[in-house]
C-alpha positions as CSV (number, residue, x, y, z in Angstrom):
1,X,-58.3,-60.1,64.5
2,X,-57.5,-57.1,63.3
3,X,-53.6,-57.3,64.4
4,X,-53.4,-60.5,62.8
5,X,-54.5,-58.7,59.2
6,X,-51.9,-55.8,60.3
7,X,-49.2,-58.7,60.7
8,X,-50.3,-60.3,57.6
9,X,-49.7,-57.5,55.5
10,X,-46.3,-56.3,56.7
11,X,-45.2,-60.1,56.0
12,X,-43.0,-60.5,52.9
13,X,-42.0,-63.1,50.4
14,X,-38.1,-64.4,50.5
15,X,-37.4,-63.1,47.3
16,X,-38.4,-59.7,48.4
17,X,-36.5,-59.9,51.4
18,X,-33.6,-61.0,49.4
19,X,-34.3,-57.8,47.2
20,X,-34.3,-55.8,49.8
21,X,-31.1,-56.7,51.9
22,X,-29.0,-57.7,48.8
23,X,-28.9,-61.0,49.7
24,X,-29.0,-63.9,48.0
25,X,-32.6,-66.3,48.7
26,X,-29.8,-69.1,49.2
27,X,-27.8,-67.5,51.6
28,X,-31.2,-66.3,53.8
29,X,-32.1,-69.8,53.6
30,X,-28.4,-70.8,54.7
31,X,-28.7,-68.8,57.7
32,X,-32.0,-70.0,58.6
33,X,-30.0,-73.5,58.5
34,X,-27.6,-72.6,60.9
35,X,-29.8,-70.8,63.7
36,X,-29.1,-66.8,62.6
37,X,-32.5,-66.5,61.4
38,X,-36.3,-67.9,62.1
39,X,-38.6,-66.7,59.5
40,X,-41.9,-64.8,61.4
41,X,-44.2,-67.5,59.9
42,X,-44.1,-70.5,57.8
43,X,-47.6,-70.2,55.2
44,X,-48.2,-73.8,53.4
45,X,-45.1,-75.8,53.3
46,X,-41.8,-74.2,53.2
47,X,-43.3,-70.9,51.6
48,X,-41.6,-68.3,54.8
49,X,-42.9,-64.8,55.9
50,X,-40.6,-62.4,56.9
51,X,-41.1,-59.5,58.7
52,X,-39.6,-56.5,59.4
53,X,-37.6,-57.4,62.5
54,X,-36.0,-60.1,60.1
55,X,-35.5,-57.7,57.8
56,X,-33.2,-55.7,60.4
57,X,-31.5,-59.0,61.3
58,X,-30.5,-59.7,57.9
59,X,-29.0,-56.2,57.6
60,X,-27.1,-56.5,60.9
61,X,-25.6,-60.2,59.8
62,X,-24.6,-58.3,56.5
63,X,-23.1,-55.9,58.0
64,X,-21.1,-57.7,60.9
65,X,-19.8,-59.9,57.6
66,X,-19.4,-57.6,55.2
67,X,-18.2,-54.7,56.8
68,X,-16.7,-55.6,60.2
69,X,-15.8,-59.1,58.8
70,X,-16.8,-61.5,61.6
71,X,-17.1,-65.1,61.2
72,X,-20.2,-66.9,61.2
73,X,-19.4,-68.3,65.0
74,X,-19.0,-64.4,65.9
75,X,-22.1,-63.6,64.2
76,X,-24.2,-66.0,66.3
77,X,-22.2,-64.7,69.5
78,X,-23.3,-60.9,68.4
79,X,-27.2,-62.2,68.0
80,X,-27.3,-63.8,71.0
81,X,-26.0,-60.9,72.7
82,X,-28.6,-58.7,70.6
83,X,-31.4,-61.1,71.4
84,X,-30.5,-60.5,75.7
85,X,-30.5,-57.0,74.8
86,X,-34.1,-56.3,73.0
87,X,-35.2,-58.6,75.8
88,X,-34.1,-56.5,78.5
89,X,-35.5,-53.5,76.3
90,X,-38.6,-54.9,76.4
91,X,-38.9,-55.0,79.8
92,X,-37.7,-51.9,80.9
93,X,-39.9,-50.3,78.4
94,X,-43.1,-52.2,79.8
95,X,-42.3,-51.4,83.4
96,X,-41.7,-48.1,84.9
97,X,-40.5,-49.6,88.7
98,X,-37.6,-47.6,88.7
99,X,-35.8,-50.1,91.0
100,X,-36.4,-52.7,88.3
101,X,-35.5,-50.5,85.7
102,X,-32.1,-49.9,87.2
103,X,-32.1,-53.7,87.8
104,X,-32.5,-54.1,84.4
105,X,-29.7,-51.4,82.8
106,X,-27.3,-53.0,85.4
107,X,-28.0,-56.4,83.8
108,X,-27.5,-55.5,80.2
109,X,-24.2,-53.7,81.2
110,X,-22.1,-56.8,80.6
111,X,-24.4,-57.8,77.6
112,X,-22.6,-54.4,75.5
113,X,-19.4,-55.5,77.3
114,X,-19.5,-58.6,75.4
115,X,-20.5,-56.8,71.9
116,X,-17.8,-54.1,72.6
117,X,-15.2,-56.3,73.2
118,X,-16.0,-58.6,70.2
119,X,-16.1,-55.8,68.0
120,X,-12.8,-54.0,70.0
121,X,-10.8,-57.3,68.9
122,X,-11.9,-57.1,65.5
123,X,-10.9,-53.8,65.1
124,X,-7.6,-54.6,66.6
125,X,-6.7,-57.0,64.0
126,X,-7.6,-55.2,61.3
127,X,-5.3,-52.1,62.6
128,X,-3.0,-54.6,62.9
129,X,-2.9,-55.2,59.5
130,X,-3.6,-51.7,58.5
131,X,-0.1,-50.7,60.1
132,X,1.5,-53.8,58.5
133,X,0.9,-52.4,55.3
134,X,1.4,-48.9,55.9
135,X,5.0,-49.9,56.7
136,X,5.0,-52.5,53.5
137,X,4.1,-48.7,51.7
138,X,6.7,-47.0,53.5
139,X,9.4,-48.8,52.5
140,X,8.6,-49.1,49.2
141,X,8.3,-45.5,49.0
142,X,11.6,-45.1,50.4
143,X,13.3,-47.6,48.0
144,X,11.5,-45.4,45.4
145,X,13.0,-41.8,46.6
């Protein structure tokens, strides 16, 4: 009982969650539409509870927009991935079979190799266009001379 009153508490309100992420209520509710997100508990009617695990998902799915500037279709690739990968934590972390254990670390190996790489081609692109324009600045700065 008492864990239940601990979850309770630490539960917060959408608009607190959109306070705290900088998000918008309508675009938590949006991702919650399209699979990125299931609220920790539902409390009469459509009134969600967050917690802080969705909290952290929220920030990552910022950030992977916002700063690294994958789609939505990437996004859901990248949580997926990170869903595998707190799953295998879990269990490593609750066993200590060390055969298991390596079982384990050997299994989320190609997990990261999927992040990596989706991040890798990302990155790519946007060098791409970095050197596109350094060269667009170059010239200009050689007309200019």
């Amino acid at each position: 009982m008492t864990s239940a009153i601990q979850r309770a508490s630490v539960l917060r309100r959408i608009g607190d969650v959109a306070e705290a992420t900088a998000l918008t209520q309508r675009t938590i509710r949006y991702y919650e539409e399209l699979g990125l997100l299931k609220p920790a508990a539902h409390v009469s009617g459509a009134n969600r509870r967050y917690d802080d695990e969705d909290v952290e998902r929220l920030q990552l799915i910022k950030r992977l927009r916002d700063v690294v500037g994958l789609s939505l279709a990437d996004v859901r690739i990248f949580l997926e991935t990170e869903d595998e990968r707190r799953a295998v934590s879990r269990e490593y972390h609750s066993t200590h079979d060390p055969a298991r254990r390596a079982e384990l670390l050997d299994g989320v190996v190609p997990i990261l190799r999927r992040r990596v790489e989706l991040l890798e081609s990302k990155l790519e692109t946007v060098l791409s266009l970095l050197e596109e324009e350094r060269t667009r600045l170059d010239r200009v700065e050689a007309l200019r001379a």
